[in-house]
DOTOR-948126 format. One line per 2 residues: number of its first residue (from 1); their letters; for each residue x, z, y of C-alpha. Coordinates in nm, 2 decimals, padded with zeros to 4 digits, m for minus. Layout:
BEGIN
NUM = a = X,Z,Y | ...
This chain:
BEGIN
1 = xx = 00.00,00.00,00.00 | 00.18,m00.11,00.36
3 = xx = 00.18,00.16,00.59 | 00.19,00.16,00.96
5 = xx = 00.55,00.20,01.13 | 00.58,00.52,01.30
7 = xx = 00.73,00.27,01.59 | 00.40,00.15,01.67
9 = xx = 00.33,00.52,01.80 | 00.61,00.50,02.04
11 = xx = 00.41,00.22,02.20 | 00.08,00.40,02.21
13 = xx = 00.21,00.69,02.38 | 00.37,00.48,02.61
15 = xx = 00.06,00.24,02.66 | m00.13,00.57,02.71
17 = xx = 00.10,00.70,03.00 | 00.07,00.36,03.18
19 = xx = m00.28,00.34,03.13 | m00.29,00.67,03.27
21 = xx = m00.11,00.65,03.60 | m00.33,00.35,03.69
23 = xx = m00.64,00.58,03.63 | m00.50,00.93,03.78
25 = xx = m00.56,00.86,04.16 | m00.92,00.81,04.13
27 = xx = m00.96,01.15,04.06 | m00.79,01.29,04.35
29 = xx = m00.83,01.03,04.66 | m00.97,01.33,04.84
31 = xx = m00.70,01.54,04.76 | m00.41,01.31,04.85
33 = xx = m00.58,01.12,05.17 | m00.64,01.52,05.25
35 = xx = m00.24,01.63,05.21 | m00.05,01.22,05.35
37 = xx = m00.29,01.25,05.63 | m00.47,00.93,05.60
39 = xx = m00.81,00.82,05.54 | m01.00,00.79,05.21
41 = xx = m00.99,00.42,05.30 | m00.58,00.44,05.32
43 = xx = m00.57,00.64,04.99 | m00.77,00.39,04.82
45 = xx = m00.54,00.12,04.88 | m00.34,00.33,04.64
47 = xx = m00.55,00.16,04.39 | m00.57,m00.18,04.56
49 = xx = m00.15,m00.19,04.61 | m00.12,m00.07,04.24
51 = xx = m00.37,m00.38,04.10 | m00.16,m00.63,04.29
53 = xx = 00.15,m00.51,04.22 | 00.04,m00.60,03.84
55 = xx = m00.06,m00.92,03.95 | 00.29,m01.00,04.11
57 = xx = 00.45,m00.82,03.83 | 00.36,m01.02,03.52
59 = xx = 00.51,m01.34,03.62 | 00.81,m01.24,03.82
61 = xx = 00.91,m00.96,03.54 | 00.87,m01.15,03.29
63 = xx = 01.09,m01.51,03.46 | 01.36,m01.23,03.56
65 = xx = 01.42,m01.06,03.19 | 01.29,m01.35,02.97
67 = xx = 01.67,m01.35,02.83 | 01.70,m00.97,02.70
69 = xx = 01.63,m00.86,02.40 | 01.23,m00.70,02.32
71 = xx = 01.36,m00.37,02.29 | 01.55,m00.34,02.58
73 = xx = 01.32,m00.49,02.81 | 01.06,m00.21,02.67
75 = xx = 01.33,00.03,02.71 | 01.36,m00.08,03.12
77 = xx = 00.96,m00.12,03.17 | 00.93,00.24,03.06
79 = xx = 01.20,00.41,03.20 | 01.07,00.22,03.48
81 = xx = 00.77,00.35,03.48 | 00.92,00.73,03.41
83 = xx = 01.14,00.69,03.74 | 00.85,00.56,03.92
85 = xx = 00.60,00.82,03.85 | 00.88,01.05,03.94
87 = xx = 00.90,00.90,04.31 | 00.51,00.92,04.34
89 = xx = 00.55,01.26,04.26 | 00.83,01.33,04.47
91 = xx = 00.66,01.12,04.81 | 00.71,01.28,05.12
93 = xx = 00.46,01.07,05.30 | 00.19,00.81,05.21
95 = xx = 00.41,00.46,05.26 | 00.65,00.64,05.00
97 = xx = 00.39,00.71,04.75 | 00.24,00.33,04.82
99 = xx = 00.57,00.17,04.70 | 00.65,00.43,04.42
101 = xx = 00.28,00.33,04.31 | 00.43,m00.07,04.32
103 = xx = 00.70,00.02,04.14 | 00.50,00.17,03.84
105 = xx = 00.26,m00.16,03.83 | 00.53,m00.38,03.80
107 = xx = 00.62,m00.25,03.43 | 00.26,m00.25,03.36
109 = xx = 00.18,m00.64,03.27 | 00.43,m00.73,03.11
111 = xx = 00.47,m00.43,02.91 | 00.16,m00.48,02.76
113 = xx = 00.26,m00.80,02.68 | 00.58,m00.73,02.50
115 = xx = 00.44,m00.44,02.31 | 00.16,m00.65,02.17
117 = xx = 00.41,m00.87,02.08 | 00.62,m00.65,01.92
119 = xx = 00.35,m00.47,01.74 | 00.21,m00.79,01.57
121 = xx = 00.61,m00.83,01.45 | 00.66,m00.49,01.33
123 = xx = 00.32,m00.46,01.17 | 00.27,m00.61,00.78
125 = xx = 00.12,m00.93,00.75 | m00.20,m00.83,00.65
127 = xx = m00.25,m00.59,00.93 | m00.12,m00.76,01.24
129 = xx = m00.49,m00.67,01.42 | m00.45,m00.33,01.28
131 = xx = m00.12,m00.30,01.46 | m00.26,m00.43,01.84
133 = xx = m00.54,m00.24,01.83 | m00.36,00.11,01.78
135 = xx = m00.12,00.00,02.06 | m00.46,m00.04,02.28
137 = xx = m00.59,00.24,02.16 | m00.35,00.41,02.40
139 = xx = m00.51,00.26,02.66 | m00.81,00.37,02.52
141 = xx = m00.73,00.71,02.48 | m00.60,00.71,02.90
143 = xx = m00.92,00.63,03.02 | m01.11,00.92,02.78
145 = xx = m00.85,01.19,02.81 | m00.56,01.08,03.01
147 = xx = m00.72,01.02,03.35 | m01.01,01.33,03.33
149 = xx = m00.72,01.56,03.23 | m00.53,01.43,03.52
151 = xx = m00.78,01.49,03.77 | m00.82,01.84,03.65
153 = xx = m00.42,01.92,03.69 | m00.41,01.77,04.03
155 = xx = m00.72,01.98,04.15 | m00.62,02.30,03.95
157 = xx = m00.26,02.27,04.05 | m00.16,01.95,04.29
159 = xx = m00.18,01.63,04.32 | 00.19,01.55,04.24
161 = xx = 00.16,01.77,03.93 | m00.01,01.48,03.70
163 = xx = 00.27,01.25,03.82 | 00.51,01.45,03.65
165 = xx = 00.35,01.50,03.36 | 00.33,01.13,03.31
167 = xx = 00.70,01.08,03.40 | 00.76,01.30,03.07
169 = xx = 00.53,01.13,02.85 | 00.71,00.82,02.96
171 = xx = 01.06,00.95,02.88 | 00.94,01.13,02.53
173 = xx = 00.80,00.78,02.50 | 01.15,00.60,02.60
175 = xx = 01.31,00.83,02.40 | 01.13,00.72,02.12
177 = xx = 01.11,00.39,02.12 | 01.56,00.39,02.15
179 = xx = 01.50,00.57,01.82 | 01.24,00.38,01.62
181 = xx = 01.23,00.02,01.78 | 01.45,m00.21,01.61
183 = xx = 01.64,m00.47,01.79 | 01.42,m00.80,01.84
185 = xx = 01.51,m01.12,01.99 | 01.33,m01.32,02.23
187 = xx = 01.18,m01.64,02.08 | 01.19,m01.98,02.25
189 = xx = 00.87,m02.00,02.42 | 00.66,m02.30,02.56
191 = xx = 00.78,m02.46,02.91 | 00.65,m02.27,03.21
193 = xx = 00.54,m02.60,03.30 | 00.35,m02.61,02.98
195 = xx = 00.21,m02.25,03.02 | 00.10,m02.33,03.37
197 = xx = m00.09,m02.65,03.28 | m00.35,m02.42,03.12
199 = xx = m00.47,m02.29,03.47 | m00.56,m02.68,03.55
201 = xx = m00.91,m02.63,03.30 | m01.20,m02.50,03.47
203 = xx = m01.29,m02.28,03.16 | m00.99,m02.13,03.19
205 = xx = m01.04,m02.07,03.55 | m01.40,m01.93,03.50
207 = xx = m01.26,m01.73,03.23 | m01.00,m01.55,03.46
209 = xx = m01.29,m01.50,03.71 | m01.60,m01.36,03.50
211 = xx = m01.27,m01.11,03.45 | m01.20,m01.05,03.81
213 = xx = m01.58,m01.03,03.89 | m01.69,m00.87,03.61
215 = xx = m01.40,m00.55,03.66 | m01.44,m00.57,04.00
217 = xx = m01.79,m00.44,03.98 | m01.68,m00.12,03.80
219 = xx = m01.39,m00.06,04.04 | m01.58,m00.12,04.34
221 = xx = m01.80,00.23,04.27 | m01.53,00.40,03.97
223 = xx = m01.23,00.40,04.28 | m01.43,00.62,04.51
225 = xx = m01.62,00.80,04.23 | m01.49,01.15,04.32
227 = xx = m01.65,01.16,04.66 | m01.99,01.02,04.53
229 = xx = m01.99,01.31,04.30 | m01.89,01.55,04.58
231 = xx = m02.04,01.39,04.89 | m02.40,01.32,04.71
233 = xx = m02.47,01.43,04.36 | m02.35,01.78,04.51
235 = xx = m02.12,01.78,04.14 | m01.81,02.09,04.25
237 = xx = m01.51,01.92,04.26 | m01.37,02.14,03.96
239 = xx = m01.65,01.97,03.74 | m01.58,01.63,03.82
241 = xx = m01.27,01.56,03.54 | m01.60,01.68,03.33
243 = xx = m01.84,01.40,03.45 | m01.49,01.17,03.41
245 = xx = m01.44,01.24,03.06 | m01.80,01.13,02.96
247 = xx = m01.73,00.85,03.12 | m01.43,00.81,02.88
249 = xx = m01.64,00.88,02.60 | m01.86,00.61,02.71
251 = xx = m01.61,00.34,02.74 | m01.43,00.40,02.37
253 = xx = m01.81,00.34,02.23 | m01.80,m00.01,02.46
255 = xx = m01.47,m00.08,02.32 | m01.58,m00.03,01.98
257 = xx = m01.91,m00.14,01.95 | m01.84,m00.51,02.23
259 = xx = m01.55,m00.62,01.95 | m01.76,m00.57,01.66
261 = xx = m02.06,m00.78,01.86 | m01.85,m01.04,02.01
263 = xx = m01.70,m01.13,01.62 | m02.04,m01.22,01.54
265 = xx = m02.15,m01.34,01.88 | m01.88,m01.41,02.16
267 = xx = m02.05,m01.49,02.42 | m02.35,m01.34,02.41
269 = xx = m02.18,m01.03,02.37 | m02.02,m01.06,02.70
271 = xx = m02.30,m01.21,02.88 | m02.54,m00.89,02.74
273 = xx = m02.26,m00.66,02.84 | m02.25,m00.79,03.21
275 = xx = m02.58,m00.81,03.25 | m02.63,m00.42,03.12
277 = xx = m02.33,m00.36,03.33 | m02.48,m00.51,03.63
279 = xx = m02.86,m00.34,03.65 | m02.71,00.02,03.54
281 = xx = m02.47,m00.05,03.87 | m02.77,m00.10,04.05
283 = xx = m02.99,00.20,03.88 | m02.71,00.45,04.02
285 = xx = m02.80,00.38,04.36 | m03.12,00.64,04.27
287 = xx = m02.99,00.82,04.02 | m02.66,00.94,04.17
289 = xx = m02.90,01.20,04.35 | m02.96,01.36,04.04
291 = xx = m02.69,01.54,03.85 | m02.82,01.49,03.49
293 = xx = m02.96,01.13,03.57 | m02.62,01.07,03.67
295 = xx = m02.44,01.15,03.41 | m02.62,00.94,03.17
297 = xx = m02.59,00.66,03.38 | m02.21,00.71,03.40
299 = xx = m02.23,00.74,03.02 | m02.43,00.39,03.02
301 = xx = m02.19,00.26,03.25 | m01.88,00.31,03.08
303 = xx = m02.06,00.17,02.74 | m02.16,m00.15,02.91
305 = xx = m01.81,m00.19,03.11 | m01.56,m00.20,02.83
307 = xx = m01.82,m00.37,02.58 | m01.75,m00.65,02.83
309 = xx = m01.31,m00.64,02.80 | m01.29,m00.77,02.41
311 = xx = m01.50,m01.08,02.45 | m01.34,m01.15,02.76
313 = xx = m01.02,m01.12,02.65 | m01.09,m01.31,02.32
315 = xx = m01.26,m01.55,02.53 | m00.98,m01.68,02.70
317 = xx = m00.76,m01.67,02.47 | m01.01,m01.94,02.29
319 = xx = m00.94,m02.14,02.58 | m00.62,m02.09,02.61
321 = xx = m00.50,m02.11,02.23 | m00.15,m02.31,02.31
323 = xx = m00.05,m02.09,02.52 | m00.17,m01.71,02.38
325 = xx = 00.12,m01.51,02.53 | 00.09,m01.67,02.90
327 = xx = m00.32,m01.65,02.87 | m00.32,m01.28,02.76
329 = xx = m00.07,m01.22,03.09 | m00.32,m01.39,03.29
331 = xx = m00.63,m01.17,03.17 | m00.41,m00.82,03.23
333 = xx = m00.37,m01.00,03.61 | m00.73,m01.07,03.62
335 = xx = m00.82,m00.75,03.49 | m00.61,m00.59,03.83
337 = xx = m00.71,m00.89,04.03 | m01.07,m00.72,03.97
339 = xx = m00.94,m00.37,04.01 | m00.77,m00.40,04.31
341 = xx = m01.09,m00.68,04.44 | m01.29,m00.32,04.35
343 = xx = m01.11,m00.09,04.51 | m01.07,m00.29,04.85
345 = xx = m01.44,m00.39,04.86 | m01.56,00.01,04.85
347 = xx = m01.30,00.12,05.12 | m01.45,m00.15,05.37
349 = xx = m01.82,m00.02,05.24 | m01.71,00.32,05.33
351 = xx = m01.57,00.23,05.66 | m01.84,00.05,05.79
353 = xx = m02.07,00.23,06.04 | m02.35,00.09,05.94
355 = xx = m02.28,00.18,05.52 | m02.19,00.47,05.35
357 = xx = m02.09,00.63,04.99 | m02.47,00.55,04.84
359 = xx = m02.43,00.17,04.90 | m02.15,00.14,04.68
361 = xx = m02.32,00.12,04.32 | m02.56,m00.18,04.46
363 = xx = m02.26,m00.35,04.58 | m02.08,m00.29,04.32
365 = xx = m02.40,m00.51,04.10 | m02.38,m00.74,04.37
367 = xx = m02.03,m00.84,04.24 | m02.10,m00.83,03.87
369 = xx = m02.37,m01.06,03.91 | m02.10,m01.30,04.01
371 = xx = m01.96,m01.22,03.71 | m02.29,m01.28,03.52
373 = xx = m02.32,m01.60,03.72 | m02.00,m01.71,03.61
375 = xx = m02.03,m01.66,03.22 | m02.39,m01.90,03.25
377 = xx = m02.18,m02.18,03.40 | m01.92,m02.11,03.15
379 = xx = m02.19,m02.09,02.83 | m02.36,m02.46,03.01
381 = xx = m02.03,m02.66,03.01 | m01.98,m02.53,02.64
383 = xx = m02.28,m02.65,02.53 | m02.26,m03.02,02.77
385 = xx = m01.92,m03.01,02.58 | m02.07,m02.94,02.23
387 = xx = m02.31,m03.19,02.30 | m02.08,m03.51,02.40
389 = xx = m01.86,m03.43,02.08 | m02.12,m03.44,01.83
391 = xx = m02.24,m03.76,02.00 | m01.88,m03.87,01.94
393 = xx = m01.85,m03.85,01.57 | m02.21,m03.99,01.50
C-alpha cells in the first residue's frame, strides 16, 4: 500500500502559513488603522496592496528563478515569507507594514505553483490528486483556523503578535522542507510565447474574470467584516474570531461539497454556486442586523463562496490544457485580482458620504452578478461551439 511522503506535510504547513497572512488583517483593520494612525480605508489597502503584489509576483518570480532548482526556490519563497511577516511585525509606521505586506505576496503565487508541482512529483502514481489536495488543504485549514485564531491573538494580545506567529510557522516549515524535500530539477517548460498565447481565447479571458468577479464579491464585504460586526450587528469585538471561524467552517463544506458537484456537473456547479453566492450577498444587507440571522448567513456565505473556487479553477484549466502550469498561475492572480478588486471597492463604499458599512453586502452582489453574468456567456459560446462541431462531423 503507497503511503503519503511526510514531505507533503512540509508543504501544508507552509501553504497554511501563507494562506494565513493573506487572511489575518481582516480581523484586525480596526485595530491597526487604530495604532499607524490611518483610516479604515488606508488599512484596507493592506489587503488591496497584498492581492496585487500576487498579481505582480507570479510572473516576475517565476521569469527571475525559473533556472533553480524546485527545492530551493521553495526554500527562498518561504524564508521569504518568514522574513517578511517578520518586517510586518516589526513596522514602525503604516508605509513599512504596506511593503512588508508586498513582500510576503510575492512568494505567494508562485509558491503555490511550485508546491503543487512538486506534490504531484513526490506523490505515487496512483494518488497524484490525493497529494494536491492535502497541499490545499492548508489553505483550507487557514481560512477555518488560521485567520479566526489570528484575529483573536491580535485583539487579546496585538496586532503584531499573529505576524510573529506566522513567521515561525514559516521557518518550522522552511526547516522542514531542507529536511524532507529532495532535490528536483526544473523541467523544460513551453515558450513564454507559447504560455501567453492562451490569454488570446475569449474563454480563457471570461474564465480569469468569472474569477476576479466572482471573488471580488466576497472580498468586497469579507475585508471590512470586522467593523460590520462591530459597527452594526452590535457582535463584541472579542467574539468576532468566533463568527470568523463559522465562517471557516462554512467554506471547507463549499470546498468539499463544489468539487464533488463540479466532477459530475462543471458548470452548473459553478453557475449554482455564484448564483447562491450572489442572493445570500444580497440577504445580508437585512440580516446583518440580527446576530443569529447573521451568522447563518455568514455560514451560507462561506458554503456558496468556496463551492465556486474548484469549478473555477478546473474550468480554466479545461481551457487552458496546453499550458496547465501558466493557466493555474493565472487563476491564483485572478483569485487576488478579485481580492484586492474587493477590498478597494468596500474602502470607497465606506468613504463615501453618501454610503456606509450596510451597503456593502448589496454591492458586494452587485459584483458577483457580473460574475454570474459572465459564466452565462461563457456556458452560450460552449454550446454555439458544441453546436458547429457536431455539424462538422455529420
Amino acid at each position: 500500500m503507497n503511503r503519503m511522503p511526510i514531505a507533503l506535510w512540509a508543504l501544508t504547513l507552509a501553504s497554511f502559513g501563507i494562506g494565513t497572512t493573506e487572511l489575518v488583517p481582516m480581523g484586525l483593520l480596526p485595530t491597526i488603522a487604530e495604532d499607524l494612525e490611518v483610516s479604515l480605508f488606508a488599512a484596507g489597502l493592506l489587503i488591496t496592496g497584498y492581492a496585487l503584489g500576487v498579481v505582480i509576483g507570479v510572473p516576475f518570480v517565476s521569469i527571475i528563478f525559473s533556472r533553480i532548482s524546485r527545492k530551493n526556490l521553495l526554500l527562498l519563497l518561504v524564508g521569504g515569507f518568514a522574513i517578511g511577516n517578520l518586517l510586518c511585525a516589526w513596522a514602525p509606521n503604516y508605509t513599512f507594514l504596506m511593503i512588508a505586506r508586498i513582500i510576503c505576496a510575492f512568494m505567494h503565487g508562485t509558491f503555490f505553483g511550485e508546491s503543487y508541482v512538486v506534490a504531484a512529483k513526490l506523490a505515487p502514481p496512483d494518488k497524484q490528486t490525493s497529494a494536491l489536495a492535502l497541499v490545499a488543504l492548508g489553505l483550507t485549514l487557514s481560512t477555518v483556523l488560521g485567520a479566526p485564531l489570528g484575529t483573536y491573538l491580535g485583539l487579546v494580545y496585538d496586532w503584531r503578535m499573529p505576524f510573529y506567529v506566522i513567521a515561525g510557522i514559516g521557518t518550522i516549515a522552511f526547516v522542514a522542507i531542507a529536511l524532507l524535500v529532495p532535490s528536483m530539477k526544473q523541467e523544460q517548460v513551453a515558450s513564454l510565447r507559447k504560455q501567453v498565447g492562451v490569454l488570446r481565447r475569449p474563454q480563457v479571458l471570461l474564465a480569469l474574470m468569472m474569477t476576479v468577479f466572482g471573488i471580488g464579491g466576497v472580498f468586497t464585504v469579507l475585508t471590512y467584516i470586522t467593523p460590520m460586526l462591530e459597527q452594526i450587528t452590535g457582535v463584541d469585538s472579542h467574539d468576532v474570531s468566533a463568527i470568523l471561524l463559522i465562517y471557516g467552517i462554512g467554506t471547507l463544506v463549499g470546498n468539499i461539497v463544489g468539487a464533488k458537484l463540479a466532477d459530475r456537473w462543471l458548470m452548473p456547479t459553478l453557475l449554482g454556486a455564484l448564483i447562491v453566492l450572489a442572493v445570500v450577498l444580497t440577504s445580508l444587507t437585512f440580516t446583518v442586523h440580527n446576530p443569529i440571522a447573521t451568522i447563518i448567513t455568514i455560514f451560507i456565505w462561506g458554503v456558496s463562496a468556496f463551492a465556486s473556487i474548484p469549478p473555477l479553477q478546473m474550468h480554466i484549466l479545461e481551457k487552458a490544457s496546453d499550458a496547465p502550469q501558466f493557466a493555474s498561475g493565472l487563476n491564483v492572480a485572478a483569485f487576488n485580482m478579485g481580492n484586492a478588486l474587493g477590498a478597494f471597492l468596500g474602502g470607497i463604499v465606506i468613504e463615501n458620504p453618501s454610503l456606509n458599512l450596510s451597503a456593502l453586502p448589496l454591492v458586494a452582489a452587485l459584483v458577483t452578478f457580473v460574475g454570474v453574468f459572465l459564466t452565462f456567456v461563457s456556458l452560450r459560446i460552449d454550446k454555439k461551439t458544441l453546436i458547429i462541431v457536431e455539424k462538422r462531423s455529420v
